[in-house]
mmCIF file as gemmi writes it, N, C-alpha and C atoms, coordinates in Angstrom:
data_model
loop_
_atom_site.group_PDB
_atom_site.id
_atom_site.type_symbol
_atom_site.label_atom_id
_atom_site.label_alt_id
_atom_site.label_comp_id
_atom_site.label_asym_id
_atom_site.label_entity_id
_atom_site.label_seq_id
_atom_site.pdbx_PDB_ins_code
_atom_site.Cartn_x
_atom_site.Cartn_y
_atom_site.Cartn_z
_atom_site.occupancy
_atom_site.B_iso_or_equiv
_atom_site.pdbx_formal_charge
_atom_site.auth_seq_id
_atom_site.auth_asym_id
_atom_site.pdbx_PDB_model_num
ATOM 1 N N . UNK Axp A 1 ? -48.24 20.91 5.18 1 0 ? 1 A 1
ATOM 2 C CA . UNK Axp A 1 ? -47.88 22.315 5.245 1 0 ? 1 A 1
ATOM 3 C C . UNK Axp A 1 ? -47.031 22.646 4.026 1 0 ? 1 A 1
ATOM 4 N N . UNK Axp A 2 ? -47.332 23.7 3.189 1 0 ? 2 A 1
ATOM 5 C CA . UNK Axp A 2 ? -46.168 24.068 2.408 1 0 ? 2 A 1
ATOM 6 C C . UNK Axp A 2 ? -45.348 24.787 3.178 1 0 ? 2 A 1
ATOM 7 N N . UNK Axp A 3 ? -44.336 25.751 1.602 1 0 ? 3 A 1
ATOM 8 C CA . UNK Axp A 3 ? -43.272 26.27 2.246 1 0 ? 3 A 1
ATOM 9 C C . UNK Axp A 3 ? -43.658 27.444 2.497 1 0 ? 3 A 1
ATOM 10 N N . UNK Axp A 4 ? -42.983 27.846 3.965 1 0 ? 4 A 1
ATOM 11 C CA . UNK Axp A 4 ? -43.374 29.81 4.145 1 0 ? 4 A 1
ATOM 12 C C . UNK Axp A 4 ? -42.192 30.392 3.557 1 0 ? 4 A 1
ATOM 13 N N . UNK Axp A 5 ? -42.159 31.356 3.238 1 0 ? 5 A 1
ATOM 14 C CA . UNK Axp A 5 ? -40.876 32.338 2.697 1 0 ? 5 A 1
ATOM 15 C C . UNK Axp A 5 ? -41.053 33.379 3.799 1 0 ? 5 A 1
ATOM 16 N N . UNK Axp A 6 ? -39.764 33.486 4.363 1 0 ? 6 A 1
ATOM 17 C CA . UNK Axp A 6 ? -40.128 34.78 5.052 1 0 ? 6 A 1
ATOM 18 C C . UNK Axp A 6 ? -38.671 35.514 4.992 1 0 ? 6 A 1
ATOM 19 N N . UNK Axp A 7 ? -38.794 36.705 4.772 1 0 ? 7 A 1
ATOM 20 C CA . UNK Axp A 7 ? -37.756 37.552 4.749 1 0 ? 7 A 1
ATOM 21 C C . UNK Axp A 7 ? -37.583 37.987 6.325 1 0 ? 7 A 1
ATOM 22 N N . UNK Axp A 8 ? -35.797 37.703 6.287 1 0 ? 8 A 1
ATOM 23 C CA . UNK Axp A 8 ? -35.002 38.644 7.638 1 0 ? 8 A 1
ATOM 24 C C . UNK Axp A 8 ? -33.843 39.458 7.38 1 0 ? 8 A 1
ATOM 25 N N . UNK Axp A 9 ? -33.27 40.012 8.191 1 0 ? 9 A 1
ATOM 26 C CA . UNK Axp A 9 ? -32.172 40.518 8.08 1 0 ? 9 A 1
ATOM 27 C C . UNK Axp A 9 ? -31.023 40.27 7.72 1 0 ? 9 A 1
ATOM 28 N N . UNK Axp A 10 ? -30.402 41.042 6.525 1 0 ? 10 A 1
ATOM 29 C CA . UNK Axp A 10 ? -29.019 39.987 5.83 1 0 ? 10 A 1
ATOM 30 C C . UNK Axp A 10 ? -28.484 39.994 7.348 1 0 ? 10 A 1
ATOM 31 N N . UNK Axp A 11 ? -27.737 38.791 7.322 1 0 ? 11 A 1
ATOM 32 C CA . UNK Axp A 11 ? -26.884 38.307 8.066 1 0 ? 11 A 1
ATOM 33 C C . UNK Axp A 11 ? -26.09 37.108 7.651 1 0 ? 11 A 1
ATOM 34 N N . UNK Axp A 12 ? -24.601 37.476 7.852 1 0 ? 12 A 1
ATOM 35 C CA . UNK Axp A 12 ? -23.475 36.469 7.212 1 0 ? 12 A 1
ATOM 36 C C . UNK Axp A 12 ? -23.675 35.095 7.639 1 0 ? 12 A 1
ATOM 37 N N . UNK Axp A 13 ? -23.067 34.01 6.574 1 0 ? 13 A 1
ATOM 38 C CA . UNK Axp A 13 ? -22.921 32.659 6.725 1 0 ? 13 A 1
ATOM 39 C C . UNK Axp A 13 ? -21.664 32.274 6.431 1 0 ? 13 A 1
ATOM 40 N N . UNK Axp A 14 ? -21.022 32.208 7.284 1 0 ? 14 A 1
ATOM 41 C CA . UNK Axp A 14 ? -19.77 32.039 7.005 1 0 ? 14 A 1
ATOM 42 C C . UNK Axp A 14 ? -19.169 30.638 6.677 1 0 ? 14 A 1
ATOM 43 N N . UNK Axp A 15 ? -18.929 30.293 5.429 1 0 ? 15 A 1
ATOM 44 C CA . UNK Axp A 15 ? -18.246 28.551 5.556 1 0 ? 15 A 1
ATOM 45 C C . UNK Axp A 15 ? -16.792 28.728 5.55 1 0 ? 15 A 1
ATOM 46 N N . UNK Axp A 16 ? -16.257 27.569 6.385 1 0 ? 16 A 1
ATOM 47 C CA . UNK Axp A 16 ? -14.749 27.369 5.673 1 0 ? 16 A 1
ATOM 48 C C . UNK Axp A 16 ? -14.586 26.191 5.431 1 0 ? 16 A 1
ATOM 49 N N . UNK Axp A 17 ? -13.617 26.239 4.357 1 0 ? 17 A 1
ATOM 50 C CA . UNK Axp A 17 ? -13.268 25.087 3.817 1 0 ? 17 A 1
ATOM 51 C C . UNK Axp A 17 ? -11.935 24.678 3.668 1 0 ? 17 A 1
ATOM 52 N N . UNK Axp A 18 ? -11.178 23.495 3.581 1 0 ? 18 A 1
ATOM 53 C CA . UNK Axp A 18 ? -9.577 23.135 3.6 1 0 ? 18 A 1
ATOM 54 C C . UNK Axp A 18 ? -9.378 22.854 2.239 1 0 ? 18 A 1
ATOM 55 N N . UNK Axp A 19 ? -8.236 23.311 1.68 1 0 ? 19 A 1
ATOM 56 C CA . UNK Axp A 19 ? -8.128 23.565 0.468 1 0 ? 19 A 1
ATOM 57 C C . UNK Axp A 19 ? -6.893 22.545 0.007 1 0 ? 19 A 1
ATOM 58 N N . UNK Axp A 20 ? -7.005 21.311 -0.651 1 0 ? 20 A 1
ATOM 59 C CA . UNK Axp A 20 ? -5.774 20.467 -0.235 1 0 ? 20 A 1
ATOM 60 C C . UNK Axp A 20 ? -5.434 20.286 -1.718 1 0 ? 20 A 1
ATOM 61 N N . UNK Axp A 21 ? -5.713 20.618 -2.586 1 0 ? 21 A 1
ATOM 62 C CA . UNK Axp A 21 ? -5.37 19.642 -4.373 1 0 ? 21 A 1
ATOM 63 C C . UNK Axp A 21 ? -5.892 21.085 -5.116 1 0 ? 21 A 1
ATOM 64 N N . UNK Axp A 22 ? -5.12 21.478 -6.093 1 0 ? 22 A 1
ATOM 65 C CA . UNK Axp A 22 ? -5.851 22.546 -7.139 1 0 ? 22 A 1
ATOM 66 C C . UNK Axp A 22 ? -5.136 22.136 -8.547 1 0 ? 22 A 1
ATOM 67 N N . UNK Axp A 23 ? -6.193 22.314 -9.545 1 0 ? 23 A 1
ATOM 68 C CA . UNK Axp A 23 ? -6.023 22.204 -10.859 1 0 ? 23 A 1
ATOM 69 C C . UNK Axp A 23 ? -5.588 23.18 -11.694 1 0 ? 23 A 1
ATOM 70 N N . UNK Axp A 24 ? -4.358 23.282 -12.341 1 0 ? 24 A 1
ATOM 71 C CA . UNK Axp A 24 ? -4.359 24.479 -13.109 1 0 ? 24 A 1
ATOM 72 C C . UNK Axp A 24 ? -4.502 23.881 -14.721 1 0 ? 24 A 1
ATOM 73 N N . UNK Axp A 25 ? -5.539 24.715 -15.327 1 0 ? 25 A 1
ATOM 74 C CA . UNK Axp A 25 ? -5.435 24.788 -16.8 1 0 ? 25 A 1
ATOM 75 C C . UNK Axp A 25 ? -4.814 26.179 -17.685 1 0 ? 25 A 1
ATOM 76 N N . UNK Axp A 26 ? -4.141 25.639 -18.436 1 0 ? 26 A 1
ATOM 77 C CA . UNK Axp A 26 ? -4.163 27.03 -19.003 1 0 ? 26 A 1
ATOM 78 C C . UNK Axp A 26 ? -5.499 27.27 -20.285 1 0 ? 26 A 1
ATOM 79 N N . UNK Axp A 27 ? -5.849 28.217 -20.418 1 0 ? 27 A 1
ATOM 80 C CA . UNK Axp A 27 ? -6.815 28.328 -21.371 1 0 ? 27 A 1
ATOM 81 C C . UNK Axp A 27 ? -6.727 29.151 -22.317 1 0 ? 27 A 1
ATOM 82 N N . UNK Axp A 28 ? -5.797 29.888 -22.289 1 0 ? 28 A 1
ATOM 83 C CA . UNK Axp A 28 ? -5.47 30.81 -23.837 1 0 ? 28 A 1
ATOM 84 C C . UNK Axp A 28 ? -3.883 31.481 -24.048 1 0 ? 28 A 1
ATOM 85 N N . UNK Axp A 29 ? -3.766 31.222 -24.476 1 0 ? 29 A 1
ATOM 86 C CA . UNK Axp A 29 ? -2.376 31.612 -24.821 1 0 ? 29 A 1
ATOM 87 C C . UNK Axp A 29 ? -1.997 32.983 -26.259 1 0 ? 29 A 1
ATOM 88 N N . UNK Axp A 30 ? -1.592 34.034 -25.373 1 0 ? 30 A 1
ATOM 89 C CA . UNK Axp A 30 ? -1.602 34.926 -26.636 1 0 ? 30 A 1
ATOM 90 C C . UNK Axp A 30 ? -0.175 35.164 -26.615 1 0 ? 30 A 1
ATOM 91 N N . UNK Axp A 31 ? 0.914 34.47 -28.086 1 0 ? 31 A 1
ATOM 92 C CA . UNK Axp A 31 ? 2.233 34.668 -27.527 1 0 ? 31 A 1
ATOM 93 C C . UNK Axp A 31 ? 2.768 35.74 -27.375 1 0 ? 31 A 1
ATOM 94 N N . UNK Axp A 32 ? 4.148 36.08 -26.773 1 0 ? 32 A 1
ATOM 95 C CA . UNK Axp A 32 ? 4.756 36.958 -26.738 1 0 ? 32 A 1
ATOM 96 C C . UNK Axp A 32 ? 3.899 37.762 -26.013 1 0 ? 32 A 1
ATOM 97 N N . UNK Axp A 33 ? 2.454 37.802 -25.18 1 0 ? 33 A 1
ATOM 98 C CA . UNK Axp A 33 ? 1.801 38.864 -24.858 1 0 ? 33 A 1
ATOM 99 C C . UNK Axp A 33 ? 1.485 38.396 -23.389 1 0 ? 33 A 1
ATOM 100 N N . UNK Axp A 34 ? 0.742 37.146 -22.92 1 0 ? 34 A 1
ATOM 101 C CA . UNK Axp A 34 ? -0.117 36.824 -21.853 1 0 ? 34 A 1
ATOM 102 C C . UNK Axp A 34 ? -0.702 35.626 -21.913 1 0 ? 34 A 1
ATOM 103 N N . UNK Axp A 35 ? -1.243 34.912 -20.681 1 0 ? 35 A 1
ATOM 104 C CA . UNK Axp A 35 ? -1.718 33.657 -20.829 1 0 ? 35 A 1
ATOM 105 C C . UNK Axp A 35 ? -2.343 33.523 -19.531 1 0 ? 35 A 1
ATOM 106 N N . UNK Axp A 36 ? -4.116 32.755 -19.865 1 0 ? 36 A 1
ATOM 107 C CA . UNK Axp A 36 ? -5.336 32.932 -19.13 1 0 ? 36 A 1
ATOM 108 C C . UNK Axp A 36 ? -5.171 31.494 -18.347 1 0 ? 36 A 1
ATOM 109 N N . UNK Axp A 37 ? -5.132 31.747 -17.331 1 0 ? 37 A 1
ATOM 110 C CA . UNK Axp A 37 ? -4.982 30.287 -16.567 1 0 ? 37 A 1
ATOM 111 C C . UNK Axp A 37 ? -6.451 30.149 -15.025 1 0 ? 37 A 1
ATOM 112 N N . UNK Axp A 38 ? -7.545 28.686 -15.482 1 0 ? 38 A 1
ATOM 113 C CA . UNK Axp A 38 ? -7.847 28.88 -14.688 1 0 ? 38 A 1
ATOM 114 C C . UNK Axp A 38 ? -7.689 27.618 -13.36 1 0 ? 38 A 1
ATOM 115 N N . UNK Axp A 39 ? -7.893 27.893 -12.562 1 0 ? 39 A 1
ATOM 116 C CA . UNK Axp A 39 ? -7.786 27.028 -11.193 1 0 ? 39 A 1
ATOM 117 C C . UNK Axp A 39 ? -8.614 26.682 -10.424 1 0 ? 39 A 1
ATOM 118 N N . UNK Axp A 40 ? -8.869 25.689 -10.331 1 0 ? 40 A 1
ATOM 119 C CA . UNK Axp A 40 ? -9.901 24.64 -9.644 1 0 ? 40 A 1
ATOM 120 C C . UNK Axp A 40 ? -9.729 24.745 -8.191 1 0 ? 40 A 1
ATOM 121 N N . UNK Axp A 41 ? -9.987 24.756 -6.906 1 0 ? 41 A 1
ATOM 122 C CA . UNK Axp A 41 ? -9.485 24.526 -5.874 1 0 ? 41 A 1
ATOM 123 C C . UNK Axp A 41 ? -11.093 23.213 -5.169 1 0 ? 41 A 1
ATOM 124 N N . UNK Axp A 42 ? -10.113 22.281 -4.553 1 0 ? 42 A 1
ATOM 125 C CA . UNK Axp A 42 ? -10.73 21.168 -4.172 1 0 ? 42 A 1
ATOM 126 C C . UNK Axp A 42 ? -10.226 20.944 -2.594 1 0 ? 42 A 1
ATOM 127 N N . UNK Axp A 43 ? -10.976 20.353 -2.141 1 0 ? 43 A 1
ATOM 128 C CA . UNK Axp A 43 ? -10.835 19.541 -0.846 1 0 ? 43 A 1
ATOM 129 C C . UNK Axp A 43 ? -11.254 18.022 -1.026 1 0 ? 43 A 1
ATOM 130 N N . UNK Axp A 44 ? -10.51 17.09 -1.257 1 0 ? 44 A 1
ATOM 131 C CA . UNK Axp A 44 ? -10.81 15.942 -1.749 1 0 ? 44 A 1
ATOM 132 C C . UNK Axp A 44 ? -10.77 15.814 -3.104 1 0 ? 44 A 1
ATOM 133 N N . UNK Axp A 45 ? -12.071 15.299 -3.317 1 0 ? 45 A 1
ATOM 134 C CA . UNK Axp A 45 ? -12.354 15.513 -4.353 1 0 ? 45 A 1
ATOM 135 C C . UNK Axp A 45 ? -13.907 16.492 -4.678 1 0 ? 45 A 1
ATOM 136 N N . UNK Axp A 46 ? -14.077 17.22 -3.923 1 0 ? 46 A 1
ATOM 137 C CA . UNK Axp A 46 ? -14.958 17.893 -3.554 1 0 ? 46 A 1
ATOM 138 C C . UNK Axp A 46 ? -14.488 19.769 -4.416 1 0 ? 46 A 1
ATOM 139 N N . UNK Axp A 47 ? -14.621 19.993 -5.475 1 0 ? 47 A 1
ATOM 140 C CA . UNK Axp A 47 ? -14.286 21.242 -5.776 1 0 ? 47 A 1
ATOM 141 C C . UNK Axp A 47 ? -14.975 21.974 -4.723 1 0 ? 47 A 1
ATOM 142 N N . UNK Axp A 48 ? -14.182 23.568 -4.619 1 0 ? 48 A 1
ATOM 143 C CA . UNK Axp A 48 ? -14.478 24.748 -3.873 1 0 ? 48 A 1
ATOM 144 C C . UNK Axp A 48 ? -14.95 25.401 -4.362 1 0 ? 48 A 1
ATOM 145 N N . UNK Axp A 49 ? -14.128 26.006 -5.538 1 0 ? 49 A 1
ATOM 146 C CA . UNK Axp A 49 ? -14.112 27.52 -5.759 1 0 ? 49 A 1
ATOM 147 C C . UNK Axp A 49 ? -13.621 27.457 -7.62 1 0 ? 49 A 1
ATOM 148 N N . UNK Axp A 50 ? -13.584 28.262 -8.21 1 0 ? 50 A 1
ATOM 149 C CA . UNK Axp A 50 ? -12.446 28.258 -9.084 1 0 ? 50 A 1
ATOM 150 C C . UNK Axp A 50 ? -12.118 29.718 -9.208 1 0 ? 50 A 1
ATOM 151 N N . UNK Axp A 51 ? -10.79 29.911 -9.816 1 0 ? 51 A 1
ATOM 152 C CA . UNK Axp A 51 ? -10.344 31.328 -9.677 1 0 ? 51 A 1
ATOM 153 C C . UNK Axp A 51 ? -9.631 31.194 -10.985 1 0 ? 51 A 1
ATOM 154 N N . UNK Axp A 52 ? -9.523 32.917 -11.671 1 0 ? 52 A 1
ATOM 155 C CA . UNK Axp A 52 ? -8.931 32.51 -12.508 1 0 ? 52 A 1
ATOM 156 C C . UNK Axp A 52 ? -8.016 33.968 -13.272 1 0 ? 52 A 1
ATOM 157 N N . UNK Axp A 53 ? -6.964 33.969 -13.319 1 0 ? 53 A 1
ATOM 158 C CA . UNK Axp A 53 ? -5.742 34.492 -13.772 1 0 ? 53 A 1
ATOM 159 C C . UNK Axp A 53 ? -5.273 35.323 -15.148 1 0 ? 53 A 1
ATOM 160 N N . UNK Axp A 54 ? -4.634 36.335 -15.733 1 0 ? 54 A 1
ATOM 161 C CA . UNK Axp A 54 ? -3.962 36.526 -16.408 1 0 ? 54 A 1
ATOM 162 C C . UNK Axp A 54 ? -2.904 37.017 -16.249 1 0 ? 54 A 1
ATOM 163 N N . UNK Axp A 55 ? -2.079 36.243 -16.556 1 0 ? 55 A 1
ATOM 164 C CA . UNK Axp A 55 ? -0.462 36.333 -16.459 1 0 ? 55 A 1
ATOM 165 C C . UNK Axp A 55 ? 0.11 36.8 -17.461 1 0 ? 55 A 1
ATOM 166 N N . UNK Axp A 56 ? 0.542 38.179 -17.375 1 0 ? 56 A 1
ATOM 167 C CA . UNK Axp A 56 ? 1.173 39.227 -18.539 1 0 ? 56 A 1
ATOM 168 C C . UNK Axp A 56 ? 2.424 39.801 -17.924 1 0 ? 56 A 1
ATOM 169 N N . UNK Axp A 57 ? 3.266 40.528 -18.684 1 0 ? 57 A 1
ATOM 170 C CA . UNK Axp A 57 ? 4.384 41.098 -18.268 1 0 ? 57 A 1
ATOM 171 C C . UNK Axp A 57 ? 5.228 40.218 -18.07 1 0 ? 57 A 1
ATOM 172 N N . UNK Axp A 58 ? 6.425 40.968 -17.03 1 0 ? 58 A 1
ATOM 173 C CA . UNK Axp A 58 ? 7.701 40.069 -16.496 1 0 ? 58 A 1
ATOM 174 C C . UNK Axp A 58 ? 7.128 38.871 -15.881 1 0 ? 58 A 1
ATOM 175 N N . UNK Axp A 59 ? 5.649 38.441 -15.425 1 0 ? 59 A 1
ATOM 176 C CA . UNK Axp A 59 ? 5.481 36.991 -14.964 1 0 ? 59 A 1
ATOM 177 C C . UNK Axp A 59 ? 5.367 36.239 -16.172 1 0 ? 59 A 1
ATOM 178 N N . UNK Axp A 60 ? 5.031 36.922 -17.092 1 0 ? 60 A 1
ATOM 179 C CA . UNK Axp A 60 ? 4.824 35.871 -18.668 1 0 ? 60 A 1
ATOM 180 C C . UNK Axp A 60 ? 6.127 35.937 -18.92 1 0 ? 60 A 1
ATOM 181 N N . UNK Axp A 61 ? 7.199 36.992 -19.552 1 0 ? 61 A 1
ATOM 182 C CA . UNK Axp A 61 ? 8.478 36.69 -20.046 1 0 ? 61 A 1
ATOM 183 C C . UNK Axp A 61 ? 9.263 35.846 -18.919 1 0 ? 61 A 1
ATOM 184 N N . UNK Axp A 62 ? 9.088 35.925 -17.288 1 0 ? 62 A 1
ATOM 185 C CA . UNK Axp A 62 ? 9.558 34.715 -17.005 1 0 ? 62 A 1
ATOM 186 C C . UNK Axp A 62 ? 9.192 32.95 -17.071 1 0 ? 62 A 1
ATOM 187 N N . UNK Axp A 63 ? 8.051 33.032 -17.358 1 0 ? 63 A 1
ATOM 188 C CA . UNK Axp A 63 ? 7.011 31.762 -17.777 1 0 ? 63 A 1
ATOM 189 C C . UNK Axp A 63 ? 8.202 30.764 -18.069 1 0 ? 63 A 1
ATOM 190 N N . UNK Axp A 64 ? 8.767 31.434 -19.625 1 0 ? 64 A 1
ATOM 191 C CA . UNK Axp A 64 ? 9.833 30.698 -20.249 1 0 ? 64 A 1
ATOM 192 C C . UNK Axp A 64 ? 8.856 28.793 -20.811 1 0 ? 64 A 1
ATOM 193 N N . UNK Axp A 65 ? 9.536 28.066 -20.344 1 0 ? 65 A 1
ATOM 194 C CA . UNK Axp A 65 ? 9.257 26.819 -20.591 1 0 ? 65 A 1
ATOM 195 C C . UNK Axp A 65 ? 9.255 25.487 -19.767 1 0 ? 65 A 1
ATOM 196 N N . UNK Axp A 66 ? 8.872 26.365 -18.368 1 0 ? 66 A 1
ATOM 197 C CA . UNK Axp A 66 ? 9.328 25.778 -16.776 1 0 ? 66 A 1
ATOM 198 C C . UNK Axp A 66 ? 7.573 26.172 -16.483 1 0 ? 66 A 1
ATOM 199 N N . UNK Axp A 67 ? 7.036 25.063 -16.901 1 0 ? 67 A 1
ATOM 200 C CA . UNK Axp A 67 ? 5.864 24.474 -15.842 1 0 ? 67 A 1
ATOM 201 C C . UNK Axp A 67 ? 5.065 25.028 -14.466 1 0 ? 67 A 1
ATOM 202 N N . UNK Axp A 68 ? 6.997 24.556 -13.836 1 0 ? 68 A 1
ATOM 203 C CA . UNK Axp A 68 ? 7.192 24.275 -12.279 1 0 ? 68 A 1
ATOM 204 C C . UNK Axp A 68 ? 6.94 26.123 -11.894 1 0 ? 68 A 1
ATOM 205 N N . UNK Axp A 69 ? 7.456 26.855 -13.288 1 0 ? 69 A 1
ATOM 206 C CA . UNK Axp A 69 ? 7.443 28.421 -12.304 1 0 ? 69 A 1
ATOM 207 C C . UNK Axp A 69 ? 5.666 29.113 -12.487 1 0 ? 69 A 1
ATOM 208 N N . UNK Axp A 70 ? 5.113 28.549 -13.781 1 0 ? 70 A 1
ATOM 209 C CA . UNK Axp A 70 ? 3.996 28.564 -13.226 1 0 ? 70 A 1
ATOM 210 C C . UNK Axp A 70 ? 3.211 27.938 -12.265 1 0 ? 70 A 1
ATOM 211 N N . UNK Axp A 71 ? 3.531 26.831 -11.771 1 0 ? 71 A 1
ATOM 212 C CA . UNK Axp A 71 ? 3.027 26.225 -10.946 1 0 ? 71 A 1
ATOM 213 C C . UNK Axp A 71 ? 3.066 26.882 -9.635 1 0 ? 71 A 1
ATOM 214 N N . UNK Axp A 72 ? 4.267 27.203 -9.392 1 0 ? 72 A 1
ATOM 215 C CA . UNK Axp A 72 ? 4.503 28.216 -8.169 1 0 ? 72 A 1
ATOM 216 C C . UNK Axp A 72 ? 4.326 29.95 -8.062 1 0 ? 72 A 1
ATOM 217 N N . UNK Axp A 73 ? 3.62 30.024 -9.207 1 0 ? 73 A 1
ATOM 218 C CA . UNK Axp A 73 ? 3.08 31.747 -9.249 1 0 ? 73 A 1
ATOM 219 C C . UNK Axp A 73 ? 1.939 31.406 -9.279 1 0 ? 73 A 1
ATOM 220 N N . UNK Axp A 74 ? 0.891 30.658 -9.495 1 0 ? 74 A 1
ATOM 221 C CA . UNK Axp A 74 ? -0.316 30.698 -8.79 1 0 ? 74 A 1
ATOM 222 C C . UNK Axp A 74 ? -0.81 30.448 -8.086 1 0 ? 74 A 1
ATOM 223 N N . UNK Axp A 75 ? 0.53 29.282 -6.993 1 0 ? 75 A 1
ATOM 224 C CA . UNK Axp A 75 ? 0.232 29.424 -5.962 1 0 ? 75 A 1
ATOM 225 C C . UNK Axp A 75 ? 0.661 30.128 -5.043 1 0 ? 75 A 1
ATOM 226 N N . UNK Axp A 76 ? 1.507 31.187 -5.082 1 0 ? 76 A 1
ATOM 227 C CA . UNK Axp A 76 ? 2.298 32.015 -4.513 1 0 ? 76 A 1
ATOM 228 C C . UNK Axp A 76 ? 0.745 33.5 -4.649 1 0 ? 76 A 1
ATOM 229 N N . UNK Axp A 77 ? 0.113 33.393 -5.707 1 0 ? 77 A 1
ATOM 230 C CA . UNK Axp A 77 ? -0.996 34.087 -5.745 1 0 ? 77 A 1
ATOM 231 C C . UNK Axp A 77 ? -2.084 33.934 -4.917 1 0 ? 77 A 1
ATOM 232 N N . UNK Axp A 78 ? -2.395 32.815 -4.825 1 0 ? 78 A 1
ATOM 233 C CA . UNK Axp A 78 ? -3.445 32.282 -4.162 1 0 ? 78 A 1
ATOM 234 C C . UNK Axp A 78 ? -2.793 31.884 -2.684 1 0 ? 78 A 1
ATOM 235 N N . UNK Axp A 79 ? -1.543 31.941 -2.009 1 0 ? 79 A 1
ATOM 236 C CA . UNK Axp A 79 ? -1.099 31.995 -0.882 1 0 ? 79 A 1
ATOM 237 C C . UNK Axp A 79 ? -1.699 30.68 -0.07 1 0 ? 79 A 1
ATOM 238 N N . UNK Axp A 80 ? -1.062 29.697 -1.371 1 0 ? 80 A 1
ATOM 239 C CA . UNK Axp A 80 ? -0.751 28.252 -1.121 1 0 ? 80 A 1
ATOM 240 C C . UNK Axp A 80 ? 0.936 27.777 -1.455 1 0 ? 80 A 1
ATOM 241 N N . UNK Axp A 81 ? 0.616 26.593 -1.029 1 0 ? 81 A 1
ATOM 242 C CA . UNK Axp A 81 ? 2.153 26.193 -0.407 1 0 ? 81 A 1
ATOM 243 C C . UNK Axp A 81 ? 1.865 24.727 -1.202 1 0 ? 81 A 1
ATOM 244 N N . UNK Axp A 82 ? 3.055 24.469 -2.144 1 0 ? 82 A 1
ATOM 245 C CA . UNK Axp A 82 ? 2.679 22.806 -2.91 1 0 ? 82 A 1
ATOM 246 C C . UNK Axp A 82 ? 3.594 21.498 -1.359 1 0 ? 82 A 1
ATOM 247 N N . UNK Axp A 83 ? 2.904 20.686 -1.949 1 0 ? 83 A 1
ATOM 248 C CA . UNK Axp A 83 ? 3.395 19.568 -0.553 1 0 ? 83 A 1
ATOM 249 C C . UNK Axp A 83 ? 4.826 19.128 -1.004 1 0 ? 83 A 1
């Protein structure tokens, strides 16, 4: 038998997934202006999703040279919590 194609009615598929490890890169840096950051999100080692950011304004002039405060503004974006 081959394959039949048959058209139905959209109807949702809903997955969920647990979101436990995310990667941040930054990927462009324009100084004094903004900076493109994107993010991996994984379950395992199983990527999800990726999402991805520009951080301008008072979140860039607070950036400063603290890692840790970007680390916690994209996940404070993405309404994750680090372990």
């Amino acid at each position: 038998m081959s394959d039949i194609k048959i058209n139905v009615q959209d109807s949702p598929h809903v997955v969920t997934n647990t979101i436990n490890r995310v990667q941040i890169r930054v990927m462009n840096v324009e100084l004094f202006t903004s900076v493109y950051v994107s993010v991996s999100l994984f379950n395992n080692e199983s990527i999800i999703d990726n999402k991805f950011f520009k951080i301008e304004g008072d979140e860039y002039n607070n950036w400063g040279n603290s890692d840790q405060y970007l680390v916690n503004l994209v996940l404070t974006k993405l309404g994750l919590t680090q372990l």
